[in-house]
C-alpha positions, 0 to 999 in steps of 0.5 A: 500500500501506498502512503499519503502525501506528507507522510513519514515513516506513518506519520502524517505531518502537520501543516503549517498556517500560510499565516505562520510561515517565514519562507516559501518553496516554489511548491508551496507557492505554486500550491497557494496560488494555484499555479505550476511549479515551473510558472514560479521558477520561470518568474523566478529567472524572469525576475518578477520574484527574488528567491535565493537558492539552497546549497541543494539548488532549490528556490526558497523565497521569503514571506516579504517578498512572497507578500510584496509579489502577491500584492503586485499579482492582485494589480496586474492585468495581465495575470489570469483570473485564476491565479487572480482570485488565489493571489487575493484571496492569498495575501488577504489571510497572509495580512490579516491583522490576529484579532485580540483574545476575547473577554481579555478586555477590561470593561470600564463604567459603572454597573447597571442594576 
């Protein structure tokens, strides 16, 4: 039998919030804006997106510029409405502000009775 994606040795492994992500492969960029892995590395060598390289030789790209790409995604005419909508949708949740832990709040005023 076969094992799952992510699996190893059994084990599913967990997955990490695009939210609390500090670097990106092409894949998991590729996976985010529903586009190809080779549409990355080609914008990669274009120049539309700054990664570094690995001692491996794979792509690794950083959450800043993941986001600063994201943004000149949702404004470009000339991207596909697919990888529009993903690209939005995407830096959307990447930017969203935590919101604070309810009930943390201190109410002030006087009690009604």
């Amino acid at each position: 039998m076969g094992t799952r994606a992510g699996a190893i040795g059994g084990r599913v492994m967990p997955k990490i919030r695009v939210e609390d992500r500090t670097k990106f492969s092409t894949g998991h960029l590729a996976a985010l804006i529903q586009a190809s892995r080779t549409t990355i590395v080609r914008w990669i060598e274009e120049g539309r997106l700054r990664a570094r390289r690995t001692v491996g030789g794979w792509y690794v790209i950083p959450r800043d510029e993941v986001i600063n790409f994201l943004w000149d995604l949702s404004f470009s005419k000339e991207t596909p409405l697919r990888i529009w909508r993903a690209a939005t949708l995407a830096y959307e949740e990447m930017t969203k502000t935590k919101p604070e832990a309810a009930g943390k709040a201190k109410k002030t005023g006087k009690r009604k009775k």
